[in-house]
C-alpha positions in Angstrom: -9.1 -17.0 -29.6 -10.2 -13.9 -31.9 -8.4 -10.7 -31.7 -11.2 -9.1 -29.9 -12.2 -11.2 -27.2 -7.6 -11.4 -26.4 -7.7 -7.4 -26.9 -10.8 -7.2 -24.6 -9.6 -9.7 -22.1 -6.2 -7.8 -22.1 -7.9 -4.5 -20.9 -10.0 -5.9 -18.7 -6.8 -7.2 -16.9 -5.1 -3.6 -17.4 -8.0 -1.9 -15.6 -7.9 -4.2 -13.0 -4.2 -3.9 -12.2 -4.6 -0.7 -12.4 -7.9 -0.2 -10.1 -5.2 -2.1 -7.8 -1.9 0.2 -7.9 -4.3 3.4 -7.7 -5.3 1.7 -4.0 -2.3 3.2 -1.9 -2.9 2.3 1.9 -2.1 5.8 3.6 -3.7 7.9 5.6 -3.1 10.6 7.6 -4.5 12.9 11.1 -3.1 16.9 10.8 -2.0 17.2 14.3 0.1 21.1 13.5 0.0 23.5 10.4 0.7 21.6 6.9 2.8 23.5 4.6 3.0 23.6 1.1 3.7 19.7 -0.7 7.0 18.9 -1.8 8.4 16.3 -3.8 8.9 12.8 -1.2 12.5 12.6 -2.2 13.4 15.3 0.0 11.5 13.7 2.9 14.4 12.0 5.3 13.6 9.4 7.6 14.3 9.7 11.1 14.1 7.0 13.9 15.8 9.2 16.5 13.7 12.8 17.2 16.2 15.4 15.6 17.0 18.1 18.0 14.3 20.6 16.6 11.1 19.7 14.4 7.9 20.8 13.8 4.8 18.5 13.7 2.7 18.7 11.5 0.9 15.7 11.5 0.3 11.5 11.9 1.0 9.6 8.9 0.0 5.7 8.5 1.0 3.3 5.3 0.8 -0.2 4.8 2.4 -2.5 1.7 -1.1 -3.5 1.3 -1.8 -3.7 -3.2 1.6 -2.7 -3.6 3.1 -5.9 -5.2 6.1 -6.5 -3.3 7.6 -9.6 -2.9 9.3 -10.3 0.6 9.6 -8.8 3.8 12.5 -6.0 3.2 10.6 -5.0 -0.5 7.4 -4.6 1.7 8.7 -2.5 4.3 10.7 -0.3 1.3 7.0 0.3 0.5 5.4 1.4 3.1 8.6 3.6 4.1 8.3 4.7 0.2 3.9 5.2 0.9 5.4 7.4 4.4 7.3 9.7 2.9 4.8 10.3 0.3 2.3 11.2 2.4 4.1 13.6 4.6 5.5 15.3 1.5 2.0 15.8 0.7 1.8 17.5 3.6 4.9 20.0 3.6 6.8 17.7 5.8 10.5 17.1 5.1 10.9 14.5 7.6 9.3 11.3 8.6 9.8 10.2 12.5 9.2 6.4 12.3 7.3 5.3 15.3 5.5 2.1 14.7 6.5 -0.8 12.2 4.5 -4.2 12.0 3.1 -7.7 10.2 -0.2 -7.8 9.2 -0.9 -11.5 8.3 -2.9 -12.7 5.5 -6.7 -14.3 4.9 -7.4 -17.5 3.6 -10.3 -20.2 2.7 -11.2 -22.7 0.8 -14.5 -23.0 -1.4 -16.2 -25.7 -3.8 -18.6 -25.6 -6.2 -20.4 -28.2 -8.1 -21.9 -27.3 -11.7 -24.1 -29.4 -13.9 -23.6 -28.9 -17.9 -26.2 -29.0 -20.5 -24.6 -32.5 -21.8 -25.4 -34.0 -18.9 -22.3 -34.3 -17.1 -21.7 -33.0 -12.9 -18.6 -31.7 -12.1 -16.9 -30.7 -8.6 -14.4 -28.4 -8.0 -13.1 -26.9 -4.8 -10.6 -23.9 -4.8 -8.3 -22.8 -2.1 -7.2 -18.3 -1.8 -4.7 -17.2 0.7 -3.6 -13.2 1.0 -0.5 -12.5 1.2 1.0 -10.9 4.8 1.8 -7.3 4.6 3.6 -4.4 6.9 2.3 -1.1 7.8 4.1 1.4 9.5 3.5 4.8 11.6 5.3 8.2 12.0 5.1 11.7 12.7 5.4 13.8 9.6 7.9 16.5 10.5 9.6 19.7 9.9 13.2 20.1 10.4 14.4 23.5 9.6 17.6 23.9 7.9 20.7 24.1 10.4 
């Protein structure tokens, strides 16, 4: 293979990794009064209601393009995708409310191709998408004690 087709092939498959890690799966629905962002490592998670918060709004996050590899490493994401999101937000708290399994797609496809030499050829192909979790809170303020 020539140096330019393996250098173009290689950033074809960059931009394509890429084009997939820039696709986070959050979203969110102000419910209160966002504040300014801060940085998601000072965003706790809470699956108790502390005594006094602030809402400021509904966060959503799934593992979805994220690359993980088994159930825990998912859910680290979307608790990971959570926190960043409410930080975005001013919130330094996430109350988790909803975890869950979203399970993958698959199919199966053939194809049949005829070459200029003559010869027919078959193939048939089988895709499956991985499961992934997704997970709900309230983004929060907790004032400091």
């Amino acid at each position: 293979m020539k140096f330019a087709s393996l250098c173009s092939l290689y950033c074809c498959a960059l931009a394509f990794v890429l084009t997939l890690a820039g696709c986070a799966s959050t979203s969110h629905v102000i419910t209160g009064q966002p504040r300014k962002p801060i940085d998601p490592a000072q965003v706790t998670l809470y699956t108790k209601a502390p005594p006094n918060y602030e809402e400021i709004g509904i966060v959503e996050a799934s593992s979805r393009n994220s690359f993980s590899f088994g159930d825990q490493a998912k859910m680290d994401t979307v608790i990971e995708r959570l926190k960043k999101e409410a930080a975005s937000l001013g919130a330094n708290g996430v109350l988790l409310q909803n975890t869950s399994s979203e399970r993958g797609q698959g199919g199966v496809g053939t194809g049949i191709g005829v070459s200029s030499g003559g010869g027919t050829y078959v193939s048939t192909g089988i895709y499956t998408s991985a499961s992934s979790k997704s997970g709900q809170g309230l983004a929060i303020f907790v004032p400091a004690e």
